[in-house]
Structures are given as C-alpha cells and as structure tokens.
TORLUM-911157 format. One record per atom (N, C-alpha, C): residue number from 1; residue in three letters; chain; atom name; x, y, z. Coordinates in Angstrom, 3 decimals. Example, Ala and Ser with C-alpha at 12.3 -4.5 7.8 and 13.67 -1.06 7.14 Angstrom:
// TORLUM-911157
   seq   type   mol   atom          X          Y          Z
     1    ALA     A      N     13.190     -5.690      7.800
     1    ALA     A     CA     12.300     -4.500      7.800
     1    ALA     A      C     13.200     -3.300      7.800
     2    SER     A      N     12.850     -2.250      7.080
     2    SER     A     CA     13.670     -1.060      7.140
     2    SER     A      C     12.900      0.030      7.870
// end
This chain:
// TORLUM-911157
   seq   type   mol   atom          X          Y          Z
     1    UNK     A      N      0.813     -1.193      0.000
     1    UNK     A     CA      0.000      0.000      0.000
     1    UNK     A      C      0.859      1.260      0.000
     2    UNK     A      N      2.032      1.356      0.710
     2    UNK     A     CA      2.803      2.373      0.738
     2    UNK     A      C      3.633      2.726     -0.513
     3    UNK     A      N      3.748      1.517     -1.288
     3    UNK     A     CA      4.838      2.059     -2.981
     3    UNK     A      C      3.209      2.697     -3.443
     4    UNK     A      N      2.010      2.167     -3.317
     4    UNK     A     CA      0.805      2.577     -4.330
     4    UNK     A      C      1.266      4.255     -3.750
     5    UNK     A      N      0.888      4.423     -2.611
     5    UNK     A     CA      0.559      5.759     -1.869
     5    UNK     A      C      2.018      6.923     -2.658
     6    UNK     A      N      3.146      6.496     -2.560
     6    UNK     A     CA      4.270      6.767     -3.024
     6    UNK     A      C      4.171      7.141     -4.479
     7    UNK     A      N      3.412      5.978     -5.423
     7    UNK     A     CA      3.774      6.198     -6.839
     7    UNK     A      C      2.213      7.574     -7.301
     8    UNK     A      N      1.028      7.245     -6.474
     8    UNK     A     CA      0.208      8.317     -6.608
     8    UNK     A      C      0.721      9.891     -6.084
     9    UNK     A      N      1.588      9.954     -5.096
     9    UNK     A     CA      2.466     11.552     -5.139
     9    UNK     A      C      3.698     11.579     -5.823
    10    UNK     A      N      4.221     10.937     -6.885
    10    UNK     A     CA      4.804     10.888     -8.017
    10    UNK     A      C      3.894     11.587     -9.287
    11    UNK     A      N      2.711     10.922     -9.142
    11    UNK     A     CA      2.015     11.265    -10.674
    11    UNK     A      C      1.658     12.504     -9.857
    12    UNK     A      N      0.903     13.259     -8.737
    12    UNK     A     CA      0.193     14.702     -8.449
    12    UNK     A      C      1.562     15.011     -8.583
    13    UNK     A      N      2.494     15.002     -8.270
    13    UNK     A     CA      3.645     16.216     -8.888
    13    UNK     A      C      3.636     16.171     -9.953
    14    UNK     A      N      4.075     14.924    -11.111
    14    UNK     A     CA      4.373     15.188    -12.476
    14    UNK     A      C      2.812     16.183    -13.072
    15    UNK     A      N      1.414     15.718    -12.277
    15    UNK     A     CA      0.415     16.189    -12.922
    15    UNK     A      C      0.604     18.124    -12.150
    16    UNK     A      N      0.905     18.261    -11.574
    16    UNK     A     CA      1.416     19.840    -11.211
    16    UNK     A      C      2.391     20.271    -12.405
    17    UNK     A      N      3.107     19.939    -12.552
    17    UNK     A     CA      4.484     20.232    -13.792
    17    UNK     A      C      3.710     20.452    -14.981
    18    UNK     A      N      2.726     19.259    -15.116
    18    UNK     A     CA      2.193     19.706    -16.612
    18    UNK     A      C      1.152     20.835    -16.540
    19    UNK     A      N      0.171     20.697    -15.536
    19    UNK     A     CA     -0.462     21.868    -15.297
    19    UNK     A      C      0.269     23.450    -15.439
    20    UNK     A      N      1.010     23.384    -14.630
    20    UNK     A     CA      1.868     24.663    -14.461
    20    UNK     A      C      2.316     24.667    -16.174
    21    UNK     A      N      2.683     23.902    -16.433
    21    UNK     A     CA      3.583     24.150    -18.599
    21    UNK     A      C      1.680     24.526    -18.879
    22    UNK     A      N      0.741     24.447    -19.020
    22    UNK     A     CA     -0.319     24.349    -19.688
    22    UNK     A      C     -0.656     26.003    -19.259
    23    UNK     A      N     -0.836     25.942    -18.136
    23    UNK     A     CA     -1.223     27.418    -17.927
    23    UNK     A      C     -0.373     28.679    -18.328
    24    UNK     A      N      1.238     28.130    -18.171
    24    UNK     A     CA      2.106     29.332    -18.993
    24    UNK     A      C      1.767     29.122    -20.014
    25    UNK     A      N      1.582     28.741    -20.781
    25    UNK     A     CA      1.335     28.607    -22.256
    25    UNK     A      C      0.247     29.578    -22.682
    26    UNK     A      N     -1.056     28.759    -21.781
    26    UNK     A     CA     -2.603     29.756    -21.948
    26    UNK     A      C     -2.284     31.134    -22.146
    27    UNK     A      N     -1.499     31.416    -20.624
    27    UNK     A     CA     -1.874     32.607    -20.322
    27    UNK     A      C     -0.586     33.264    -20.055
    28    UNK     A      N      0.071     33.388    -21.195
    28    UNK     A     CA      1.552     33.737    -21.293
    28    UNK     A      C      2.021     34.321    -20.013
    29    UNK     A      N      2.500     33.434    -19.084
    29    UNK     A     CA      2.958     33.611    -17.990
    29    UNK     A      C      4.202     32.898    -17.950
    30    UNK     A      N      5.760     32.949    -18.278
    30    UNK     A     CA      6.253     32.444    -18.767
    30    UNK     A      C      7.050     32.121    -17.407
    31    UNK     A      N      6.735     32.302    -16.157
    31    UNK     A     CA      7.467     32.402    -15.298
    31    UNK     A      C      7.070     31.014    -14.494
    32    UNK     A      N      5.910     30.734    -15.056
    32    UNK     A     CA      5.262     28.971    -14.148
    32    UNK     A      C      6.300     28.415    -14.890
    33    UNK     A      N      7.047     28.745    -16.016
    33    UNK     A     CA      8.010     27.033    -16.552
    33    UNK     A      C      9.139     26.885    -15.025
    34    UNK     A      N      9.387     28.275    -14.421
    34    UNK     A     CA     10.168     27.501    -13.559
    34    UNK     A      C      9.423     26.768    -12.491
    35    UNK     A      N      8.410     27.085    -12.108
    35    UNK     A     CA      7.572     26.508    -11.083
    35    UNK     A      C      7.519     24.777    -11.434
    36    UNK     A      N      7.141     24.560    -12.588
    36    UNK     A     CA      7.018     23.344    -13.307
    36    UNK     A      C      7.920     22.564    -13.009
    37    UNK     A      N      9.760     22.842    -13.473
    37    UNK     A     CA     10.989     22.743    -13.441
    37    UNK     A      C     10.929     21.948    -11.752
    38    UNK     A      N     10.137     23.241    -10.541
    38    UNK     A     CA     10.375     22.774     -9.443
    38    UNK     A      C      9.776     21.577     -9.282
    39    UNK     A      N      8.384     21.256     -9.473
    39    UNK     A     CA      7.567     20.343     -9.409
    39    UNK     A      C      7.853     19.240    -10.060
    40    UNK     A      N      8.249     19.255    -11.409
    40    UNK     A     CA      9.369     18.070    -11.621
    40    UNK     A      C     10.261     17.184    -10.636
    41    UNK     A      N     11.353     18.467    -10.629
    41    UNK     A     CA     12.563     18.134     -9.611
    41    UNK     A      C     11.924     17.273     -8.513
    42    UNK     A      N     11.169     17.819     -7.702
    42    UNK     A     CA     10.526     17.681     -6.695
    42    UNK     A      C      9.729     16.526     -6.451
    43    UNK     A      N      9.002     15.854     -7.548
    43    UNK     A     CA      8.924     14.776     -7.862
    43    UNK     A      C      9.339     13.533     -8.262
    44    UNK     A      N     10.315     13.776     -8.898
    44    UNK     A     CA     11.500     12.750     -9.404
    44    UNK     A      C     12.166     12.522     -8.001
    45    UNK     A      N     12.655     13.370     -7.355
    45    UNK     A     CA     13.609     13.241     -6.205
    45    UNK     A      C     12.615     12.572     -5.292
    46    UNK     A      N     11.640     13.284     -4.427
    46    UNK     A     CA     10.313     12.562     -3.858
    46    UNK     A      C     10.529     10.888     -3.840
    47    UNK     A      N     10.259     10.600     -5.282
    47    UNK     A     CA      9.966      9.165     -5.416
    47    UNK     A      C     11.431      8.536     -5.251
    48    UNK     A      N     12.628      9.250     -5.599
    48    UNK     A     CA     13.080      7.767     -5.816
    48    UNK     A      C     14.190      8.025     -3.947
    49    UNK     A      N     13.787      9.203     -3.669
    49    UNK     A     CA     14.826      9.260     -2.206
    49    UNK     A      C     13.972      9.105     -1.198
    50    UNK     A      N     12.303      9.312     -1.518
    50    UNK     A     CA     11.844      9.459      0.049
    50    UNK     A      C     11.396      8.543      0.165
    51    UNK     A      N     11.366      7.891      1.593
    51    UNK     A     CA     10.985      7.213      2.828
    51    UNK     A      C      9.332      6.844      2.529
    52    UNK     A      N      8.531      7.883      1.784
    52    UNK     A     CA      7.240      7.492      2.218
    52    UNK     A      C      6.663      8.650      1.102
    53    UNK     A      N      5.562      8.159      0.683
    53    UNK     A     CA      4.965      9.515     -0.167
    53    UNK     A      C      3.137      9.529     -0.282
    54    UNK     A      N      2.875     10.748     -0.271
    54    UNK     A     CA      1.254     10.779     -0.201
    54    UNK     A      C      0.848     11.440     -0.893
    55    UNK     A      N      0.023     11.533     -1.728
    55    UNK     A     CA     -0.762     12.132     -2.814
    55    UNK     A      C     -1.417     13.271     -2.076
    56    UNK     A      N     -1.767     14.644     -2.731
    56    UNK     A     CA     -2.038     15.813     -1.869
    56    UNK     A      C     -3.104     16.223     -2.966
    57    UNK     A      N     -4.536     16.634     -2.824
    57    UNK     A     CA     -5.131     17.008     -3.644
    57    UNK     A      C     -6.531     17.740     -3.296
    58    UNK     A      N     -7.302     18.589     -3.868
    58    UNK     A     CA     -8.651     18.721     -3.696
    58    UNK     A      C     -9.562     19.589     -4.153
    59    UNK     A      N    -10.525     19.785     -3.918
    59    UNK     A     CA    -11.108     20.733     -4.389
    59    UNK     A      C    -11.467     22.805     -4.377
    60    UNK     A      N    -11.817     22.145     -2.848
    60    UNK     A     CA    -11.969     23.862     -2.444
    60    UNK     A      C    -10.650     24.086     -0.998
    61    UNK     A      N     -9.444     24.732     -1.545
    61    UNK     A     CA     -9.061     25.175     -2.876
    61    UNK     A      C     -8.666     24.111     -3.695
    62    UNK     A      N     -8.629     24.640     -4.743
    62    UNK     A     CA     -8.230     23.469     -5.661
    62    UNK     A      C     -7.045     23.221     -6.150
    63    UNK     A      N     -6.098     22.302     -5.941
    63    UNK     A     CA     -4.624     21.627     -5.269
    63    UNK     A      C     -4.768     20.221     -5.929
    64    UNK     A      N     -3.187     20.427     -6.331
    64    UNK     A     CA     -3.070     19.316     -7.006
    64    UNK     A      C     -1.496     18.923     -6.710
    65    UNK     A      N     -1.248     17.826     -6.414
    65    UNK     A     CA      0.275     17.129     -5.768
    65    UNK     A      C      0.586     16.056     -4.839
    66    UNK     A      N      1.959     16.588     -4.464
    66    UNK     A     CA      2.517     15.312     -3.404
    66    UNK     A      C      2.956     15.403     -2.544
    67    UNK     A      N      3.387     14.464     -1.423
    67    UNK     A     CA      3.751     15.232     -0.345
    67    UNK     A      C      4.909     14.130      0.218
    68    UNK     A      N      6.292     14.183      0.109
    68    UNK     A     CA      6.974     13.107      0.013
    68    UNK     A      C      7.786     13.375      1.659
    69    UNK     A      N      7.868     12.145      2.878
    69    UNK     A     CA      8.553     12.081      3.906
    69    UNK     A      C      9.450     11.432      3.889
    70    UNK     A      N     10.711     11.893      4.919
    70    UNK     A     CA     12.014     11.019      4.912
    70    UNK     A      C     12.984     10.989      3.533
    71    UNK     A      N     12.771     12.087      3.107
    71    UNK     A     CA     13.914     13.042      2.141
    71    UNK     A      C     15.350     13.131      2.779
    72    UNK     A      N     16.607     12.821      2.150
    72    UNK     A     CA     17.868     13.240      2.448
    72    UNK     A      C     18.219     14.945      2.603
    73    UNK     A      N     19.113     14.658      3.684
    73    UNK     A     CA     18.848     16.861      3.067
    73    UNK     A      C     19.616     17.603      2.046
    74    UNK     A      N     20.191     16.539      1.033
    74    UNK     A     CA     21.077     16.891      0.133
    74    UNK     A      C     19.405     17.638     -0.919
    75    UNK     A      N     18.606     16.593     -0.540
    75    UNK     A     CA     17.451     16.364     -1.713
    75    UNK     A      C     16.263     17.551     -1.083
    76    UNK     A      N     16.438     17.890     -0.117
    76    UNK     A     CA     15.768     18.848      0.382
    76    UNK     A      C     16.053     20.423      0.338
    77    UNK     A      N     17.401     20.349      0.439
    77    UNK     A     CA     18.380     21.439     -0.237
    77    UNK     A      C     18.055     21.861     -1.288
    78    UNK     A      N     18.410     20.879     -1.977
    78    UNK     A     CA     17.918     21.061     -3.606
    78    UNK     A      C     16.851     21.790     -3.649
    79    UNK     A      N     15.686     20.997     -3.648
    79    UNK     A     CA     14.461     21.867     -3.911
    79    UNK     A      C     14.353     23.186     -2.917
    80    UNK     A      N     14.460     23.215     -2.100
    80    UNK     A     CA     14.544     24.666     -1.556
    80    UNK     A      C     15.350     25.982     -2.520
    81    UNK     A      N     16.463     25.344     -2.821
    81    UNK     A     CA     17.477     26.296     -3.464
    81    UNK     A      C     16.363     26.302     -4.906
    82    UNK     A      N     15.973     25.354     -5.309
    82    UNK     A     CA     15.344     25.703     -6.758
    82    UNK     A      C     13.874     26.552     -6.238
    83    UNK     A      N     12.843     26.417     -5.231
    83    UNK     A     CA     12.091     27.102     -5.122
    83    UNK     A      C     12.657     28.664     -4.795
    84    UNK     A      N     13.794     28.664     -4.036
    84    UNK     A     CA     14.118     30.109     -3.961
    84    UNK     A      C     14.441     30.580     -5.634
    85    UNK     A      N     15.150     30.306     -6.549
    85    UNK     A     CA     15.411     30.793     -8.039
    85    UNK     A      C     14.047     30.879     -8.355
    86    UNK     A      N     13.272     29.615     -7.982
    86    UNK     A     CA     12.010     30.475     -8.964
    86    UNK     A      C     11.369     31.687     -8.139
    87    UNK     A      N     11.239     31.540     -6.938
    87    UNK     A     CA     10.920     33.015     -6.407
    87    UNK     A      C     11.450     34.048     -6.879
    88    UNK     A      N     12.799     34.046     -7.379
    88    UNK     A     CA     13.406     35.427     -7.689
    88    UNK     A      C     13.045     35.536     -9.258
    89    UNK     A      N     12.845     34.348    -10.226
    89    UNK     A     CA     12.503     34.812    -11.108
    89    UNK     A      C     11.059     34.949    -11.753
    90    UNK     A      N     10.144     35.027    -10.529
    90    UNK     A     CA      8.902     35.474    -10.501
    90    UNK     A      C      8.896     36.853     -9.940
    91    UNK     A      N      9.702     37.344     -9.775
    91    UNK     A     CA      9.744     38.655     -9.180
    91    UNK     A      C     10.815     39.598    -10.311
    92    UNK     A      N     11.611     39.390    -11.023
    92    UNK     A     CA     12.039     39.410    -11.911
    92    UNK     A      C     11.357     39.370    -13.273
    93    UNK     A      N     10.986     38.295    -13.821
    93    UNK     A     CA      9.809     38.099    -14.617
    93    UNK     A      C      8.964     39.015    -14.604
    94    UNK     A      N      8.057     39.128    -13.500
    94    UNK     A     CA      6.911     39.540    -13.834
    94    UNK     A      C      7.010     41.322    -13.726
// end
C-alpha cells in the first residue's frame, strides 16, 4: 500500500508540472516554466529518495500534488534552493 501511496504523489507532482507548462502557455505567464521545473525536480527526487509519499489534492481550494517524507537533506536542499530561483525569477519576470 505504501509504494501505491508513493507512486500516486509521483504522478500529483508530475500532474502539477504539466499543469503549471499548460497554464504558462494559456496565459503567457512564462514564469510557471520555472515553477514546473520545481515540481518536476521535486517529484523525481520525492519518489526515488523518500521514505514514504502521499498524494495531496482537492477541491476547495483546488490543489493538485505530493507530499513526500524522509527526504535526504542533500534532496531537500535542492528543492529549496530551486524554489528560492524560482521566487526570484517570478519577481524578476513579472
């Protein structure tokens, strides 16, 4: 039950990444490709380093993702350092 739980917050990240590419596209916002980039990263790493993973999702608000425990902090690093770049280049960007 726990690889199922794991491989379903694999796909809500990859399905965040594509969302985020779909909406820059729509609505020329060219600054979600890095958001995407994160949600990728963030997913790939998730699945294959963490300990445990849970699908994150719903309606009101409406949320879509993963939520991965027992990350290395090399792999936690990472995504932090990439959510900070995209912060700056959403502020930059826009």
């Amino acid at each position: 039950m726990e690889r199922i739980l794991k491989i379903l917050a694999f796909a809500g990240c990859i399905l965040a990444g594509i969302l985020l590419i779909v909406f820059a596209i729509m609505y020329k916002k060219y600054v979600l490709f890095a958001w995407a980039v994160v949600a990728f990263f963030g997913g790939i790493t998730g699945f294959i380093f963490g300990l445990q993973g849970r699908p994150e999702g719903g309606i009101d608000p409406p949320k879509v993702g993963g939520k991965f425990m027992g990350l290395p902090d090399w792999v936690t690093l990472a995504d932090g350092a990439l959510i900070v770049v995209a912060v700056i280049l959403s502020f930059v960007i826009h």
